[in-house]
N, C-alpha and C positions, 0 to 999 in steps of 0.2 A: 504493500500500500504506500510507504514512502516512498520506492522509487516511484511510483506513478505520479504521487504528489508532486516531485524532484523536476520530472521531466513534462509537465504539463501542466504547472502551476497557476504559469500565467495563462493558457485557455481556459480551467476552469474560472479561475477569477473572472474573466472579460464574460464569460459564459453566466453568472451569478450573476452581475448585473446586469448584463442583456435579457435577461428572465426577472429581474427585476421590473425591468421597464414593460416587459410587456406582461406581466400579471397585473400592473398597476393601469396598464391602459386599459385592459378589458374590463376590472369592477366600475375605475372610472366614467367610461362612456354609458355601460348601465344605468349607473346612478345619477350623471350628467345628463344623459338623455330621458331620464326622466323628469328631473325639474325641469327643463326645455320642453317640455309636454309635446313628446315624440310619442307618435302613436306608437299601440304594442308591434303593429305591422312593421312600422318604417325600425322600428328599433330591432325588429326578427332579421329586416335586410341588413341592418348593418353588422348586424353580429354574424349572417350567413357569409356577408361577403367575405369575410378573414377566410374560411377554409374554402373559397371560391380564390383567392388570390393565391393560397397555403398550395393545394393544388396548382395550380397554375407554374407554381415556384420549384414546386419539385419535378415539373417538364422541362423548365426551362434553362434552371441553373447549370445543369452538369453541364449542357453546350454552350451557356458563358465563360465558365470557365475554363473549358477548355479552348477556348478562344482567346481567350485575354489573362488566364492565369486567376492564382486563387486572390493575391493579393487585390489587386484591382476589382473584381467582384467583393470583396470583402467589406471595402472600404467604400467603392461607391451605394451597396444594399445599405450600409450603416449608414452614411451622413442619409441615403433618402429617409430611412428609420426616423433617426434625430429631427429632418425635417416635419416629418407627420405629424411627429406627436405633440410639437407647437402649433400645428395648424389646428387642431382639433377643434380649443377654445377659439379659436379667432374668426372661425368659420363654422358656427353649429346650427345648417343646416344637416336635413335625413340625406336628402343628395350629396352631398358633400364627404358628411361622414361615409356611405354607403362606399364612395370611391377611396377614398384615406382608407379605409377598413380594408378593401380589397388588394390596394398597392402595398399596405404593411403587413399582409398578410405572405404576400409574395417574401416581400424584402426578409422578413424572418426567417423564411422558408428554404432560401437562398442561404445567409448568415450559418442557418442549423447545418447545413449539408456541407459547407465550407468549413466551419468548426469540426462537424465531428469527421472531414475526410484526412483532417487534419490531426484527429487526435486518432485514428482508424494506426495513422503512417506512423505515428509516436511510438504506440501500444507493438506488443511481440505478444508470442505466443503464453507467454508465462504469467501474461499479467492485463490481457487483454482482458479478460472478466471483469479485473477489481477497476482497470478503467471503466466500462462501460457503466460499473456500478455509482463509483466516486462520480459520472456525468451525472448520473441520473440522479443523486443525492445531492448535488451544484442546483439542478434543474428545480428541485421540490423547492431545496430553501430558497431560492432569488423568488417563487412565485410566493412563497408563507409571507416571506420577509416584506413584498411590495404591501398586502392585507394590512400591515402594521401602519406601513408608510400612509395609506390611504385615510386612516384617523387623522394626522397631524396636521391638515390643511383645511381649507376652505374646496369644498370640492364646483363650487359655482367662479373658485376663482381660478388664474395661471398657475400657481407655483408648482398644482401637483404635475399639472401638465409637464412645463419646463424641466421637473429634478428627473424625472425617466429619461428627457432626451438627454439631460445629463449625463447619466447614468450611460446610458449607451453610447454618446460621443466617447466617455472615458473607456468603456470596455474595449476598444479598439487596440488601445494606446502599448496595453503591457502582450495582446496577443502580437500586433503584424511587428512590435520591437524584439520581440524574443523568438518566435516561432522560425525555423529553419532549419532543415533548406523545405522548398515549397515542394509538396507530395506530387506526385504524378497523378492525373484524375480520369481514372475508368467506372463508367456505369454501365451494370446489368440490365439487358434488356430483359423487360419482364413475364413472366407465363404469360402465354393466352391466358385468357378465363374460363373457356372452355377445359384446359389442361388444371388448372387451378380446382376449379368446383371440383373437377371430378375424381382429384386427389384426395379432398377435404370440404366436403359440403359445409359442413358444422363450419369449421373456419371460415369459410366467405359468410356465412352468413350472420355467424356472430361479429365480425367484424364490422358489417353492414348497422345492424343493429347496435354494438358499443358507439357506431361514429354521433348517433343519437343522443348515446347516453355523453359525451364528452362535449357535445355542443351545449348540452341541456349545461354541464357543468362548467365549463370554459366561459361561455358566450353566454347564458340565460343568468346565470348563480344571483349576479348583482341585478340583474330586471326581475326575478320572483322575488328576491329581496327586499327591495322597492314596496314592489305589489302586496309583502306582505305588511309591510309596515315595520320592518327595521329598522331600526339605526344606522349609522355608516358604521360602529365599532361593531353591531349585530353581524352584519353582511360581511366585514372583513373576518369577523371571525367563524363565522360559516362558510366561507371558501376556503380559511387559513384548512379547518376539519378534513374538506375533502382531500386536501392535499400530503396533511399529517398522516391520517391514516393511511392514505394510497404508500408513504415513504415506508411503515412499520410492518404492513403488512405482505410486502412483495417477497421479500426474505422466505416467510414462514411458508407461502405459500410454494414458491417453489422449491423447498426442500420437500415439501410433500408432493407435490406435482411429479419431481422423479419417481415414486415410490407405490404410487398406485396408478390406475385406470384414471385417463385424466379427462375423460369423459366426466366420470362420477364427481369430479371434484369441477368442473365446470356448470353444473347442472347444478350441482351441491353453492356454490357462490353463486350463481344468480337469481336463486330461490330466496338466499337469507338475503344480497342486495335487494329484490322483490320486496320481500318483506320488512327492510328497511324503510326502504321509501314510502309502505304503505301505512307508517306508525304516522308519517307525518299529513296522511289525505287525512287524517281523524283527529289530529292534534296539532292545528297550527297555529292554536295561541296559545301552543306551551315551547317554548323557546329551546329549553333543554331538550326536550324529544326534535325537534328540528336540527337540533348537534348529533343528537344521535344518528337520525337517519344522515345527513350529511358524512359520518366517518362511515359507516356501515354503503353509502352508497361508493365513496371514492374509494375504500378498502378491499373492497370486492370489483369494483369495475375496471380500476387500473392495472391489475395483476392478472386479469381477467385477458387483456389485451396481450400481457409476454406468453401467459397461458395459450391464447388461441395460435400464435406464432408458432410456439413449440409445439402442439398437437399437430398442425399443419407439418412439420417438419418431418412428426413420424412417420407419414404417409410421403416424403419426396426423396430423391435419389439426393445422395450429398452435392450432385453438378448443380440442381435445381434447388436450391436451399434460398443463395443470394438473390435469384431471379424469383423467386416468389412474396419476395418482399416488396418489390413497388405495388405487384396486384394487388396483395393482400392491403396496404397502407393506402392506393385508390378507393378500393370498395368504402375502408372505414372512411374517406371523406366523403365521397358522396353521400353517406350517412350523416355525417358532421352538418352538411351545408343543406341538407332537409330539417336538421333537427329544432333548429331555434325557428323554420316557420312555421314549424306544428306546434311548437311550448307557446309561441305570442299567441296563434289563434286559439289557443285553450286557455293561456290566462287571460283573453278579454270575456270567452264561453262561459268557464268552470269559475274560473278565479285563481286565488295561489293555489291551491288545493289541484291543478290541471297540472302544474311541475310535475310533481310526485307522482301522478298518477300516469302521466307519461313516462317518467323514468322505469317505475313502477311495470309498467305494460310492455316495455323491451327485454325487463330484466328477466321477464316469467316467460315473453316468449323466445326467449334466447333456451331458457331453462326446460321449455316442453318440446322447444325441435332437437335438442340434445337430448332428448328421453328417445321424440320418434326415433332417431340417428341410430341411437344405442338398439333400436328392434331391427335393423337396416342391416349396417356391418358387427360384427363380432369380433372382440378383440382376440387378435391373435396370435400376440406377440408376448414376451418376456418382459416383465422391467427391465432388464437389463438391454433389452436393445432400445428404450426412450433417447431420444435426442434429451439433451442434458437442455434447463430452463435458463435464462438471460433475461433478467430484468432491464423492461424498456417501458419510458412514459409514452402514452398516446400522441405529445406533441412531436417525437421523432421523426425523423424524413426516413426516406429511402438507406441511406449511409448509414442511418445509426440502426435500422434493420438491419442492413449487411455486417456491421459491424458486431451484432449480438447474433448472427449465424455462423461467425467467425471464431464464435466461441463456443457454438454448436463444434462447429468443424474440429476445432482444439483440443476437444473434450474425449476425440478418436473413437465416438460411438456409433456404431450404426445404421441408419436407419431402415424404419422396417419399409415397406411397398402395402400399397392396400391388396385386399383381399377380392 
């Protein structure tokens, strides 16, 4: 763990506050776009448009930078970042925002795939794990840490605006000064999806279905917030939950995910996520059951995500492992950029009580097509030929999939072929 600390110091640092900034923009524009009395609709577009741009970014990045080098993509996605996030206040209209939302959604998109091909070229065999782990534990706290930052200001004014793009001007500074020499950048093209589904139905389609539940929690968290009547300290600390939890619980789960039928344990977490969410359609003027369900949702649904990864993996040839990663991180966006316009038209329908009851309604049917699944194919394999589990957040691109089948690969397990 030190050495990875030693030699990647300065990415994860730059990488903390760049997830700084952008945890802080998305409760922001929620709770900003509500005192601007943005309808639920125009406020579903702008939250959609982030994984409308996010997508976008993971087409179009690898061929910038293989064009012009990592540097120069790095630096130009950042200053446009830093630009944004001053435009926001200065221009708040729903049009407006809608297109800032979809180019910073790119620019992040871009920024992620340039970091982590970067931290991909760092990492060796022996220690690629604990990096991708140490990203992903950079990645939670910069988005808890922003939660905090959001109490401290006026949120109808600049400041909070201006300290992200801060933040992300500086996060620059200690990566493109230290990082060297510049990696070489190849990307996987990806399964068909015909080849994909038909390796791993459950995974396409729980992927499909999580992309729902991560808009609902990325994009919607601070608009049901709102709608329920929180505070700004309430809502920062009901996203800070989903995050905590999703950090403590990925560990435990993939130690167990090696060890049995990871069907049963995919079925088994989206039953009690389910039943998280639905503590809160019955109680949502009790604040504590609303933390509850918030850790029980991002506890289960984040791990849920490295979970479907790895299941998928048992069923593909080790050649096919990295190239199933962009299909599989598509499907979950087009899930993503559906999900915040069906959470706005249910909290204008149902009220707050329509979140939950959406999260709710993916999480059971994630949980009943992993039941049909399990009458379909028959396990037939050993534990011991599982592809070994890699904790990855849902915001990861394509690179940092690769980068956690790299440790599939490492781990010189495997995999089985379907039946």
């Amino acid at each position: 763990m030190l050495q990875v600390l030693s030699s990647s110091w300065a990415l994860l640092l730059g990488m903390f506050m760049l997830m700084i900034g952008n945890g802080l923009q998305g409760t922001l524009l929620g709770v900003r776009g509500e005192m601007a009395h943005f309808s639920t609709l125009e406020l579903s577009m702008v939250m959609s448009a982030y994984f409308v741009g996010f997508l976008g970014g993971s087409r179009f990045t690898p061929d910038m930078i293989r064009r012009v080098g990592h540097v120069r993509v790095f630096a130009a996605l950042g200053s446009t970042i830093s630009a944004v996030l001053v435009m926001y206040p200065a221009v708040v209209e729903p049009w407006a925002w809608i297109a800032l939302r979809a180019i910073i959604g790119f620019c992040f998109c871009g920024v992620y795939i340039t970091a982590e091909s970067w931290l991909n070229n760092a990492a060796d065999n022996e220690n690629r794990g604990k990096a991708l782990s140490l990203y992903m534990i950079v990645q939670m706290a910069g988005i808890v840490s922003a939660q905090y930052i959001v109490t401290l200001g006026d949120v109808n004014g600049f400041i909070l605006f201006i300290v992200p793009s801060v933040l992300v001007s500086m996060a620059f500074a200690p990566i493109l000064l230290s990082i060297r020499p510049t990696p070489p950048f190849a990307s996987t093209k990806p399964l068909s999806f015909k080849r994909l589904i038909a390796a791993s139905p459950l995974a396409c389609m729980g992927m499909f279905l999580l992309g729902g539940v991560f808009a609902a929690q990325f994009g919607m968290g601070a608009v049901y917030g709102t709608r329920a009547g929180l505070s700004i300290g309430q809502i920062s600390l009901f996203v800070s939950a989903i995050y905590v939890s999703a950090l403590f619980s990925q560990y435990p789960i993939g130690w167990i995910s090696d060890r049995m039928d990871r069907r049963v344990l995919i079925i088994a977490l989206s039953v009690i996520g389910g039943l998280g969410c639905a503590i809160s359609i019955f109680g949502q003027n009790n604040y504590a059951l609303i933390l509850v369900s918030a850790a029980l949702m991002g506890g289960t649904s984040n791990p849920l995500y490295a979970l479907l990864i790895a299941y998928a993996n048992d069923y593909l040839d080790r050649e096919d492992m990295a190239a199933a990663s962009g299909g599989l991180l598509f499907i979950n966006g087009l899930g993503a950029i559906t999900g915040p316009l069906i959470v706005g038209w249910l909290l204008d329908r149902v009220g707050p009580e329509g979140y939950w009851a959406f999260v709710a309604f993916l999480m059971f049917a994630l949980a009943a097509y992993g039941g049909w699944r399990m009458t379909r194919r028959k396990s037939n394999t050993a534990q011991s030929d599982l592809v070994t589990y890699a904790p990855i957040m849902a915001t990861g691109t394509p690179v940092a999939a690769e980068l956690a089948q790299e440790v599939y690969k490492d781990a010189e397990i495997a995999p089985r072929h379907p039946s």
